[in-house]
C-alpha positions as CSV (number, residue, x, y, z in Angstrom):
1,X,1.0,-24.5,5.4
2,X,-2.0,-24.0,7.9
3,X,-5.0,-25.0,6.9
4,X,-7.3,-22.9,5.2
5,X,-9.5,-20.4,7.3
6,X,-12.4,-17.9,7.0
7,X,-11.1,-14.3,7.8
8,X,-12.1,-10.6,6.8
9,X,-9.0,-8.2,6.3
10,X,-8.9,-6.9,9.4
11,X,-8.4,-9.9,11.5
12,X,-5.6,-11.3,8.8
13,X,-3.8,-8.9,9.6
14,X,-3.5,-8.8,12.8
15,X,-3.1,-13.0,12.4
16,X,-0.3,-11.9,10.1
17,X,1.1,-9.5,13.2
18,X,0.3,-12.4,16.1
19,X,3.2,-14.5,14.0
20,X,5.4,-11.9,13.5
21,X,4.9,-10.7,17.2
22,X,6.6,-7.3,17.0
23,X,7.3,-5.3,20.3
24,X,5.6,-2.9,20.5
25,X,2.0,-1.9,19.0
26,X,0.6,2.0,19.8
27,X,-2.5,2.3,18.1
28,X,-6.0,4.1,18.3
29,X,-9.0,2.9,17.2
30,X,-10.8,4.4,13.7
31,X,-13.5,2.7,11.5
32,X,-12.4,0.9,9.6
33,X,-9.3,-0.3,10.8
34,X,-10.5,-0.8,14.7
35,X,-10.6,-4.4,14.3
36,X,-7.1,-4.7,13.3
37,X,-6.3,-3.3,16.9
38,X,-9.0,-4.7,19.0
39,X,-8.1,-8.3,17.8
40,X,-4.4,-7.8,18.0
41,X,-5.1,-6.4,21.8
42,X,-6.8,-9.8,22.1
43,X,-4.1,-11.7,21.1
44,X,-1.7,-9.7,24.0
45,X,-4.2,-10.2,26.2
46,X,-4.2,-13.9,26.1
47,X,-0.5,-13.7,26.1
48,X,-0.3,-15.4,22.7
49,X,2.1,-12.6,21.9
50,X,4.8,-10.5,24.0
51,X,4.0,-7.2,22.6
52,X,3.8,-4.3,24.7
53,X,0.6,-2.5,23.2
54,X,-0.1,0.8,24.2
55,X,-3.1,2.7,24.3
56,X,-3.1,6.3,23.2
57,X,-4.9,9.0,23.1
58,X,-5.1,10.1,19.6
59,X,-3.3,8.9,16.2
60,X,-0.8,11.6,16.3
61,X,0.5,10.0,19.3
62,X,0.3,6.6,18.9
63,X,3.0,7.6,15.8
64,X,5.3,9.7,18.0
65,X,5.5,6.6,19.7
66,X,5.7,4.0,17.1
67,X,9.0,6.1,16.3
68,X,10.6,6.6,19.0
69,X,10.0,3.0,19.9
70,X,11.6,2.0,16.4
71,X,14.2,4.1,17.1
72,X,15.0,2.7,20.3
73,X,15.6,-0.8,19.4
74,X,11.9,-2.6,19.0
75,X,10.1,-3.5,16.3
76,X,6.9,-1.3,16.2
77,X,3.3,-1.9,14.4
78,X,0.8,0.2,14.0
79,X,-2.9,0.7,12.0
80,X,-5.0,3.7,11.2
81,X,-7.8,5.1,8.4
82,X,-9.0,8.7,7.0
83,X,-8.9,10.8,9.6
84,X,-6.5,8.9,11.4
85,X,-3.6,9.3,8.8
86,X,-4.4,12.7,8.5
87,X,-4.0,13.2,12.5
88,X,-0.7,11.6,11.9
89,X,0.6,13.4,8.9
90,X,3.1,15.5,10.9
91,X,4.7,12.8,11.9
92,X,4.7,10.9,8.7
93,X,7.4,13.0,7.1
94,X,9.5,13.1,10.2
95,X,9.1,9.1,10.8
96,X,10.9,8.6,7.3
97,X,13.6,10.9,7.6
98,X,14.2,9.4,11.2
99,X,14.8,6.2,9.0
100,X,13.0,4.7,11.6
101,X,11.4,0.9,9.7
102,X,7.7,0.8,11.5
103,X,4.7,-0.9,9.7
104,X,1.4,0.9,9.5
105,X,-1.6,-0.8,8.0
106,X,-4.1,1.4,6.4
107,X,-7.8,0.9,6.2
108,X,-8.5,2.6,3.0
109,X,-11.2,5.1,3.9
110,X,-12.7,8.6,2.5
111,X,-11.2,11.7,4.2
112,X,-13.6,14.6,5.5
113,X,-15.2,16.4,4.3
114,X,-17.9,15.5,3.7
115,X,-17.4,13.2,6.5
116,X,-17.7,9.6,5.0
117,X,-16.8,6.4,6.4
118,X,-16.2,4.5,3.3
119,X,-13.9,3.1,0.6
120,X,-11.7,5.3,-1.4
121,X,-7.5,6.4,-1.7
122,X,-7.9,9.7,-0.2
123,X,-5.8,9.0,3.3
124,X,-2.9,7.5,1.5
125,X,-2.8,9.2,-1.6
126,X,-2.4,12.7,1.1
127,X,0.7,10.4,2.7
128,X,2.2,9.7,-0.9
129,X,4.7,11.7,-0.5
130,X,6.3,11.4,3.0
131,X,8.9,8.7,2.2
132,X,7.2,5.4,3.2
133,X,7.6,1.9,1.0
134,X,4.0,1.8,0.0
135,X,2.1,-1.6,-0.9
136,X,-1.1,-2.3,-2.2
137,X,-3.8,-5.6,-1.7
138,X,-6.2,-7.0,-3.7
139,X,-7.5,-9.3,-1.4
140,X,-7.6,-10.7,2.3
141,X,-5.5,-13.2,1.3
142,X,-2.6,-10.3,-0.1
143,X,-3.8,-8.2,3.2
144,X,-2.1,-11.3,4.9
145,X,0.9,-11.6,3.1
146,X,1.8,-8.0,2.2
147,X,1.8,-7.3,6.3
148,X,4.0,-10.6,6.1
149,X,6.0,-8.9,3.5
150,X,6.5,-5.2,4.5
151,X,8.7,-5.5,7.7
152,X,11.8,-7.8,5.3
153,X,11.9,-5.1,2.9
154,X,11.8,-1.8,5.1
155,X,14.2,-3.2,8.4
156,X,16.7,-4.1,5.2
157,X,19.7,-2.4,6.1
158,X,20.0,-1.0,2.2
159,X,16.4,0.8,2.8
160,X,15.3,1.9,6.7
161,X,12.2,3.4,5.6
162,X,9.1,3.0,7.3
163,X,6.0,1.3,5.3
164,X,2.1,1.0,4.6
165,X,0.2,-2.0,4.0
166,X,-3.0,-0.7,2.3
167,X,-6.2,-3.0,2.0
168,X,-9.7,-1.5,0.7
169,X,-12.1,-0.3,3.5
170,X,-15.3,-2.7,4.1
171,X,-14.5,-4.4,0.7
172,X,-11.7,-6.0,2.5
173,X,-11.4,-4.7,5.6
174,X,-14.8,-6.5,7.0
175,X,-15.4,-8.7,4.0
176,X,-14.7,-12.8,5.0
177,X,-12.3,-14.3,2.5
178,X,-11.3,-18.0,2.3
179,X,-7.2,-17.6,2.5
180,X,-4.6,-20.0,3.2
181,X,-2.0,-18.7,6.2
182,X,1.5,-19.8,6.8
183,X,2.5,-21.3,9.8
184,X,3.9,-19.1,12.6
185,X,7.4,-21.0,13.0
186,X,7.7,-20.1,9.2
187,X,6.4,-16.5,8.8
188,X,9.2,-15.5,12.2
189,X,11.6,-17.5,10.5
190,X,10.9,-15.4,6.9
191,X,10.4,-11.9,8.9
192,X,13.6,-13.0,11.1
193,X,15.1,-10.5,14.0
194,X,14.4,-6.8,14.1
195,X,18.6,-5.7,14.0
196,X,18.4,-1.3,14.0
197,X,21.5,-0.3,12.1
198,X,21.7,2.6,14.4
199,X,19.6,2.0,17.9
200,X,19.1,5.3,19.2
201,X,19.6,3.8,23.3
202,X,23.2,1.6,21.8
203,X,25.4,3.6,24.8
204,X,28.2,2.7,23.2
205,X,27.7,4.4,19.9
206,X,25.6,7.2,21.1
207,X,23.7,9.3,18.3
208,X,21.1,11.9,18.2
209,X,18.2,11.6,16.2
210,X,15.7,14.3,14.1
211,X,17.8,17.5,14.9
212,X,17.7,20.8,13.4
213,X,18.5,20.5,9.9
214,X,19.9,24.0,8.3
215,X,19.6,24.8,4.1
216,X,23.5,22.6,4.1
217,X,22.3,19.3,5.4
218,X,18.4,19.5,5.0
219,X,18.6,18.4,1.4
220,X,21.3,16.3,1.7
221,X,19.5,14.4,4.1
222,X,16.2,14.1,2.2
223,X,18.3,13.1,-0.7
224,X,19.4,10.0,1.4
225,X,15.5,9.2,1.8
226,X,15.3,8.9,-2.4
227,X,18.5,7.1,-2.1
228,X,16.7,4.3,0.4
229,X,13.3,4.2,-2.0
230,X,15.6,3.7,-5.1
231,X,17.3,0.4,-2.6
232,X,13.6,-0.5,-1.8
233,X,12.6,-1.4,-4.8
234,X,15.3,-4.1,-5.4
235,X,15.1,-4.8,-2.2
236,X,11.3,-5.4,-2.5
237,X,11.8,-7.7,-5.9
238,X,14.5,-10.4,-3.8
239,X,11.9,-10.3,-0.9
240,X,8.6,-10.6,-3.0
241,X,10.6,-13.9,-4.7
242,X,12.0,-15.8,-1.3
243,X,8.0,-15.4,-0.2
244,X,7.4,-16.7,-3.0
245,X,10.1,-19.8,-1.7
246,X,8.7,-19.9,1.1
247,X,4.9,-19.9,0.5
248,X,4.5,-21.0,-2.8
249,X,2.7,-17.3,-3.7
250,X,3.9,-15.4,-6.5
251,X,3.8,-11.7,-6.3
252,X,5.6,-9.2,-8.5
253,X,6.0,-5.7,-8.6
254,X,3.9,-4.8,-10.9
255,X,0.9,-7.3,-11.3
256,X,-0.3,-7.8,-15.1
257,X,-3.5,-9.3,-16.6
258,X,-3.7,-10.5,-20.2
259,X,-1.1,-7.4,-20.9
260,X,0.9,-8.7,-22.9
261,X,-1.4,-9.0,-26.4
262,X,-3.8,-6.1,-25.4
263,X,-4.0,-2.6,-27.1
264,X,-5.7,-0.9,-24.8
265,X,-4.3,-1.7,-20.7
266,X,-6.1,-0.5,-17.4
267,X,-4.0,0.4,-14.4
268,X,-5.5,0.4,-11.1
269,X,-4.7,-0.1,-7.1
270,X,-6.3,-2.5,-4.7
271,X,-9.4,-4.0,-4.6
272,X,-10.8,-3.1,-8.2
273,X,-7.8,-4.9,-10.0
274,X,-10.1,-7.8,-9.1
275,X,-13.3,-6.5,-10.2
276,X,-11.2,-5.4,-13.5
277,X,-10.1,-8.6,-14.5
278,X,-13.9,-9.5,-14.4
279,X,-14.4,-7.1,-17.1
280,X,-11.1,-7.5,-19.2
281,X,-12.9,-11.7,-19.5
282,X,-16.1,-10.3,-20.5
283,X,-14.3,-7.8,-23.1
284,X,-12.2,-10.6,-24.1
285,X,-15.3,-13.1,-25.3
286,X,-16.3,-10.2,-27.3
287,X,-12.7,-10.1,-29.1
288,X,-11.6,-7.0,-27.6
289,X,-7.3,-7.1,-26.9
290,X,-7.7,-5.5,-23.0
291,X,-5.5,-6.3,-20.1
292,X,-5.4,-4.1,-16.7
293,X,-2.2,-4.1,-14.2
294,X,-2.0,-3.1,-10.6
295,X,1.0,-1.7,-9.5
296,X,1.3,-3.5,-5.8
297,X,4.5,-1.9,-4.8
298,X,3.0,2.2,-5.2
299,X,6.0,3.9,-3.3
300,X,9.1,3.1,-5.0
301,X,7.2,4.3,-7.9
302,X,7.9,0.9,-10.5
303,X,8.7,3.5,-13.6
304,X,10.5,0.6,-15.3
305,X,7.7,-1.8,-15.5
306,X,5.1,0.9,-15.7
307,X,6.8,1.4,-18.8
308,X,7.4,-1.8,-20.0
309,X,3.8,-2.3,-19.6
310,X,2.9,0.3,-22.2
311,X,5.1,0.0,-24.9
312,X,3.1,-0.4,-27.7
313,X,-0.1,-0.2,-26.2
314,X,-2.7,2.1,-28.2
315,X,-4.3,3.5,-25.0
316,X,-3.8,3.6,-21.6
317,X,-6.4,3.9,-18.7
318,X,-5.6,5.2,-15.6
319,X,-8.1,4.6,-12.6
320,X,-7.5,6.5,-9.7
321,X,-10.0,6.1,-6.5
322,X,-8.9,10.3,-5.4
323,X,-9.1,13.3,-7.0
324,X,-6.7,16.1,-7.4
325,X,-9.1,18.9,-6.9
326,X,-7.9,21.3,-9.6
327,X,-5.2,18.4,-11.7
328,X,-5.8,15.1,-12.1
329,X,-5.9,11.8,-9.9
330,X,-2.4,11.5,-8.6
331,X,-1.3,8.2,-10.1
332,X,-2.2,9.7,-14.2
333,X,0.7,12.1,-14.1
334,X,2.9,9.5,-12.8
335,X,1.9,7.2,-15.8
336,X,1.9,9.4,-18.2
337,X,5.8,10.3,-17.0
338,X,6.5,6.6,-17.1
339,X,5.7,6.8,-20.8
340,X,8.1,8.9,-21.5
341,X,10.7,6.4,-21.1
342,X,9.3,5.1,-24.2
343,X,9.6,6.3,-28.0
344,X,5.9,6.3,-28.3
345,X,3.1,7.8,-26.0
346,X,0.2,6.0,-26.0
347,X,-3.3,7.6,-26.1
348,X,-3.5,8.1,-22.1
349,X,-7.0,8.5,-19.8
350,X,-7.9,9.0,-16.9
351,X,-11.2,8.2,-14.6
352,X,-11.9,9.2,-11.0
353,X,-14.1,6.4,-9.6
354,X,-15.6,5.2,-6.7
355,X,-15.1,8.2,-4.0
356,X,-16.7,7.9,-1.0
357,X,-17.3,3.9,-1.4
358,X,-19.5,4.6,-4.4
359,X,-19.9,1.2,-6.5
360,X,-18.3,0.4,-9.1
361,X,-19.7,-2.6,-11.2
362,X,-18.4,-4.9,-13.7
363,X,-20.2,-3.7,-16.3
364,X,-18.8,0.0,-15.2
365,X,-15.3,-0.9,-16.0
366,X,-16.9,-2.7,-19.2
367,X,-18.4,0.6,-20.5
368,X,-15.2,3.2,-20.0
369,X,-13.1,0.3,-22.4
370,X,-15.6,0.9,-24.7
371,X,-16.0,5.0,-24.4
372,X,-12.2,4.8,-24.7
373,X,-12.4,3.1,-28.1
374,X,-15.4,4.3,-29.4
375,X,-13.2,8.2,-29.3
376,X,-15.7,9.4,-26.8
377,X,-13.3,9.6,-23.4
378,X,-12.4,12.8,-22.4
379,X,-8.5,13.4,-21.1
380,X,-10.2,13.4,-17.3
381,X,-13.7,11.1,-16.8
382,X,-15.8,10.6,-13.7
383,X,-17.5,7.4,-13.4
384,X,-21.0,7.7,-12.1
385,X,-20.9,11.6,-11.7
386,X,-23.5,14.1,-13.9
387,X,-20.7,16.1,-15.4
């Protein structure tokens, strides 16, 4: 192990990138991922890496090129927020069923309109359903290793997907966090060579890639996709332990805490699992059985442990940081389907929080425990809107 430093989010990950040193990095510049970029650009710059980073002129771009690089042979990074996803959402779609493995990191921002700069799930909930391995941090610390993490389990040969490393906008984007890296000789060693199980420039077995795909093979092909997501998630268990080996951190799947005695569990993503927990300690001095859980790997949905989670719960809270203008937040239908591998359906809630960067406290988190057991809670809540 290194010894401990003082980082924000941004700049561990691009640490976390300097170790791996992929290829190639295309990548423009959006608040608040820029300083993912301009420190990695540094770090070529010095020559402390041999990437080939390219500057582009617009997000849309810098992921044409990210897959076409991938698909050539190199092993491609890339970084964006809000706006910036959306830019890229045409070729989001395209980059999965290209099975090409690239690693974006996503500043989780707001996206327009109104136009807002802040903390919320908007840009990757609108991404949720293009095909990539999705993973969630909690800290700077899991910003580190989850961009450590990502490139093992999508270059498996069993999955060829490409990925997102999501980490909170501000909260732990620009917020300095004591963590504890890995040395580079181990992280290359763990993330090991980039090998393309089919190189679209190998001459000697030539293929074509992203054709026109009639009503006969479209389907089959996207079929192959669910196929890969299904491998991802063992996959992503085997790689989450040998980190675990390797750097003495623990991650799972699903993350639990104080689950397994409570009635009443909170499921959230990112940054608010943390300020959760807060609140699950304070409702636990008062004698209340709460726990909260924090599903790190999003895309392969975890429908088994989501499950697990639940059985035998009284009620279930589902936080969701977007909103599904006319539905629901998009991770409470996705619960409440997980219950269904049970016998017994919890109570099931669901609150929109914290759009736009809007605070949420401790003592918020507190209160919607105790709305939920008091009978008050509608089906769909809004924490710190005038409804």
């Amino acid at each position: 192990m290194a010894k401990d430093i003082a980082i924000n989010g941004d700049a561990a990950v691009a640490l976390a990138w300097k170790q791996i040193d992929p290829d190639v990095c295309a990548a423009y510049p959006i608040t608040p991922q820029t300083i993912i970029v301009e420190k990695f650009a540094e770090y070529v710059a010095n020559g402390e890496v041999s990437t080939e980073f390219v500057c582009v002129e617009s997000e849309h771009s810098a992921l044409t090129l990210c897959i076409t690089s991938t698909s050539a042979g190199a092993r491609t990074f890339t970084a964006t927020a809000s706006q910036g996803l959306a830019y890229m959402w045409e070729m989001m779609p395209i980059a999965a069923s290209m099975r090409v493995p690239l690693i974006m990191a996503v500043a989780n921002r707001a996206v327009s309109g109104p136009i807002n700069i802040n903390n919320d799930h908007g840009d990757v909930m609108a991404a949720r359903d293009c095909g990539w391995v999705t993973l969630f941090a909690e800290n700077v610390q899991e910003a580190y290793d989850m961009s450590i993490v990502a490139p093992r389990i999508c270059e498996h040969h069993d999955v060829q997907l490409p990925g997102l490393v999501n980490l909170d906008g501000f909260i732990l984007t620009h917020a300095i966090e004591r963590i504890t890296p890995l040395e580079e000789d181990a992280v290359r060693k763990f993330v090991g060579e980039y090998k393309p199980l089919y190189p679209l420039l190998d001459v000697k077995n030539p293929i074509s890639h992203n054709l026109m795909d009639g009503p006969l093979f479209y389907f089959p092909h996207k079929y192959q996709t669910v196929l890969a997501m299904e491998s991802a998630y063992k996959v992503a268990k085997d790689v989450l332990s040998d980190f675990e080996k390797m750097s003495g951190r623990k991650y799972k799947i699903l993350e639990e805490y104080k689950c397994e005695d409570a009635e009443c569990v909170a499921i959230v993503l990112g940054s608010s699992f943390g300020t959760m927990k807060e609140a699950i300690d304070q409702l636990r001095k008062e004698g209340k059985k709460v726990g909260v859980a924090m599903p790190r790997l999003y895309r392969p949905w975890p429908v088994a442990e989501i499950a697990k989670l639940m059985k035998g719960k009284k009620s279930v809270i589902v936080m969701d940081r977007h909103l599904s203008i006319g539905a629901y937040g998009p991770m409470f239908p996705e619960v409440v389907a997980a219950a269904l591998e049970n016998e017994a359906m919890p109570k099931m809630y669901n609150y929109i929080y914290g759009l736009g960067g809007v605070d949420t406290m401790v003592s918020d988190f507190v209160a919607l425990f105790k709305e939920v057991e008091s009978g008050k809670a509608k089906r769909v809540n809004f924490v710190g809107v005038k409804e």
